[in-house]
C-alpha positions in Angstrom: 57.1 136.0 -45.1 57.6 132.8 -43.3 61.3 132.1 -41.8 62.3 129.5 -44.7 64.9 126.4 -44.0 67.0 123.7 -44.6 66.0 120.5 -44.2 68.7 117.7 -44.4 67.5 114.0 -43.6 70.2 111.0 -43.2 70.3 107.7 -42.6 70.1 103.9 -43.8 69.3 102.8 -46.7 65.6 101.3 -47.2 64.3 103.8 -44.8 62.0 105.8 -46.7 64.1 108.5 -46.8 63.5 109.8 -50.5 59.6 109.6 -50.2 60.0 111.4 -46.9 62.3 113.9 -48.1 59.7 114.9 -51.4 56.9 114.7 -49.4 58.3 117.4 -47.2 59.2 119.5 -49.9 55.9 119.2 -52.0 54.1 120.5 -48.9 56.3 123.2 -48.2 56.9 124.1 -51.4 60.4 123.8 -50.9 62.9 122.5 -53.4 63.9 118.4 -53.5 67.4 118.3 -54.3 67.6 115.1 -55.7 71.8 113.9 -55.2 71.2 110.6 -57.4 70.2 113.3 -60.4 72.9 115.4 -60.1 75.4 112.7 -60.0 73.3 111.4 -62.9 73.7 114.8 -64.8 77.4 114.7 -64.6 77.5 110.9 -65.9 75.4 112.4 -68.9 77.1 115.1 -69.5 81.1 113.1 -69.8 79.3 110.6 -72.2 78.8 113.3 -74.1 82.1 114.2 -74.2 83.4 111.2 -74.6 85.3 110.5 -71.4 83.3 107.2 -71.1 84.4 104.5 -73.1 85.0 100.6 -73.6 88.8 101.5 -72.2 87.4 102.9 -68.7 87.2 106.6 -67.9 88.7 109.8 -68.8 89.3 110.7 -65.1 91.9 114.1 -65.9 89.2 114.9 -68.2 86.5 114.6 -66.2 88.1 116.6 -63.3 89.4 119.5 -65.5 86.1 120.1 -66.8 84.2 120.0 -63.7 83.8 124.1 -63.5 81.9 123.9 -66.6 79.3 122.1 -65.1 76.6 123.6 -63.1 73.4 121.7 -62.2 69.7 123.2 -60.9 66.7 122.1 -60.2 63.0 124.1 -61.5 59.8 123.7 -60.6 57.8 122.2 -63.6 53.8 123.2 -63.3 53.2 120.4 -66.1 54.2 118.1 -63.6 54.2 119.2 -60.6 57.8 118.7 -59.7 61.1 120.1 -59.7 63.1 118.8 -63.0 67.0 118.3 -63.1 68.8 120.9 -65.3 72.4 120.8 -66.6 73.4 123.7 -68.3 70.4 125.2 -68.4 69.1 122.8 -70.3 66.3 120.0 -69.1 68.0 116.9 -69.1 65.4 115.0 -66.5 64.4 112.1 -69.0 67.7 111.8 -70.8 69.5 111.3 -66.8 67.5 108.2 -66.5 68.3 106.3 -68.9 70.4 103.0 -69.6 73.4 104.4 -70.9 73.6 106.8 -67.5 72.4 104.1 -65.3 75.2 102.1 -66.9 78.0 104.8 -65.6 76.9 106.6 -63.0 78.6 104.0 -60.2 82.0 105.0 -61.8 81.5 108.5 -61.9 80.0 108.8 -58.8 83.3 107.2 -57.2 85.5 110.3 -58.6 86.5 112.3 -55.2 86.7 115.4 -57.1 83.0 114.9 -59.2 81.6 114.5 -55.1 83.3 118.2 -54.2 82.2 120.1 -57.4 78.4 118.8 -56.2 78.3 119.5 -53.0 79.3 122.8 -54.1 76.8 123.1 -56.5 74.2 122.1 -53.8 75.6 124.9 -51.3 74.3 127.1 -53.8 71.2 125.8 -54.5 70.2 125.8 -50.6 72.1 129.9 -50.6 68.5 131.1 -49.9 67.4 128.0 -48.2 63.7 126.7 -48.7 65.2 123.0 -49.5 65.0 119.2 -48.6 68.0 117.0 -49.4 68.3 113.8 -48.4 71.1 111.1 -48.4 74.1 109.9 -46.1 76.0 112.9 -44.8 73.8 116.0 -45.5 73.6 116.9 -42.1 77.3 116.1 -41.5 79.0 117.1 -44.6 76.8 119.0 -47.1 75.0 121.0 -44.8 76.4 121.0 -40.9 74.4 124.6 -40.6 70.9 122.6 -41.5 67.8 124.5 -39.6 66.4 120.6 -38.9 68.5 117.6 -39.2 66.8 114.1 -39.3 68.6 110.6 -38.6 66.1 107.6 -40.3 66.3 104.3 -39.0 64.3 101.1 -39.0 64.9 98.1 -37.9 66.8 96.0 -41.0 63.8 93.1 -41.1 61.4 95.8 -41.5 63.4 97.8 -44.2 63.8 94.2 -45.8 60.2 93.5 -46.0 59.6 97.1 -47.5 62.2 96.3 -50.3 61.0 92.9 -50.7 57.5 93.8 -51.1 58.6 96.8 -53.8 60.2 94.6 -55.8 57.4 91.8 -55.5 55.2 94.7 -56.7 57.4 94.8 -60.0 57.0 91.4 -60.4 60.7 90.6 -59.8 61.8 87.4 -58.1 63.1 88.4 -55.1 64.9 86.4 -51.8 64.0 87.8 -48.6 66.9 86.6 -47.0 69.2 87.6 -49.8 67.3 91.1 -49.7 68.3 91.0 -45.6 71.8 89.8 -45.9 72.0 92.8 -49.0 70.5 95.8 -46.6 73.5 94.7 -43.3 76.0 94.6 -46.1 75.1 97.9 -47.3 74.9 99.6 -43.5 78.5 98.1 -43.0 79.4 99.5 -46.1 78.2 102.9 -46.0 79.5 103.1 -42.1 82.8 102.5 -43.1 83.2 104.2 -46.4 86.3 106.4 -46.8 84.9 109.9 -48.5 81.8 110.8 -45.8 81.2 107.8 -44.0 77.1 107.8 -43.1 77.3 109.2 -39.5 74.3 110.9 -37.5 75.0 114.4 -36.8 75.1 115.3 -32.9 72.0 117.7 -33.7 70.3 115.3 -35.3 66.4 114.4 -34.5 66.0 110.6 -34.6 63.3 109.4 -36.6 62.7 105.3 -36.2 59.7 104.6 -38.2 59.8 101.0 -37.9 55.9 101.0 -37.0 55.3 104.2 -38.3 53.1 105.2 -41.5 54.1 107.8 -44.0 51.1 110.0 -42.5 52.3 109.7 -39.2 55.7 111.1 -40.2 54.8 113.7 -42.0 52.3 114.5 -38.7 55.6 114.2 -36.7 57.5 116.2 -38.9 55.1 119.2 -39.3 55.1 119.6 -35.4 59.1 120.3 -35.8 58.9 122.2 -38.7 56.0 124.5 -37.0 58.1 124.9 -34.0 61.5 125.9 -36.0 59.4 128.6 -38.1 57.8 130.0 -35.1 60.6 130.1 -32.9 61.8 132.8 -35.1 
């Protein structure tokens, strides 16, 4: 059996990062833990409790019930994808709708919600064989991570990218309002207080600026090849 691992990829935002990350995983056949769902999940499952409301949020609610919540991800053959789970039951088309979209910001700010996930994905990487992707995987989630990835790209190129996907959707978009949106961001995220996006010391820098998806995921599968067969 092959030596399986973990995979954790960082970095800025408009950098590819979640394409890369499922890419990986498809190919591997590894599991895509998917943060944004999880997060998503939990906003799902306190507007079903009512802890969401026109007054604000149940926070002592919220946190008292966190233990009850427990969030996986299985591999649908229909689709071809892993599908978020809550409770054992598939909740992947209810997490994306309005009413989560809606809440999830507010939830997602709750100190204790961010704990109780990274927990949950611990467990979900226990036997390894998993790509997550995000801000401080390599750094906070998992610091143990068989292959660590920092993404970058220069901020006019990750403008253009976002620019031309939400041209694609017909949106009117500012490229300069796009730009000035993407610095904002990096400063944010840098000097958040609850895991601040840092590159881990371990990390392999990945700038893919002028780089196509097929010539990362060529670039990738020469690290990965080297990690399994270094035993």
């Amino acid at each position: 059996m092959k030596k399986r691992l973990i995979i954790a990829i960082d970095g800025y935002s408009s950098c590819g990062k979640s394409t890369f990350a499922k890419m990986i995983a498809k190919e591997l056949n590894y599991i895509f833990i998917d943060s944004g769902a999880m997060y998503r999940a939990v906003t799902l499952y306190c507007i079903r409790r009512n802890f969401i409301g026109d007054e604000g949020v149940n926070t002592r609610d919220i946190i008292n019930e966190l233990s009850s919540i427990n969030i996986d991800f299985i591999f649908n053959p229909d689709t071809n994808a892993h599908e978020t789970f809550m409770n054992s039951e598939n909740v992947e088309i209810e997490i994306r709708s309005l009413g989560v979209t809606s809440h999830v910001s507010r939830i997602s700010q709750i100190p204790e919600v961010r704990t109780r996930l990274v927990e949950l994905q611990r467990s979900i990487g226990v036997y390894k064989g998993i790509v997550m992707d995000g801000r401080d995987i390599g750094t906070v989630v998992f610091p143990d991570a068989d292959i660590k990835i920092f993404m970058t790209a220069s901020v006019d190129i990750r403008a253009k990218r976002r620019f031309d996907e939400l041209n694609a959707k017909g949106l009117p978009v500012d490229f300069e309002e796009i730009r000035r949106g993407i610095i904002a961001r990096d400063i944010a995220d840098e000097n958040r207080d609850i895991s601040p996006l840092r590159r881990a010391e371990d990390a392999i820098v990945l700038d893919n600026s002028r780089m196509s998806v097929e010539a990362q995921m060529n670039w990738i599968r020469d690290i990965i090849d080297k990690k399994i067969n270094a035993g």
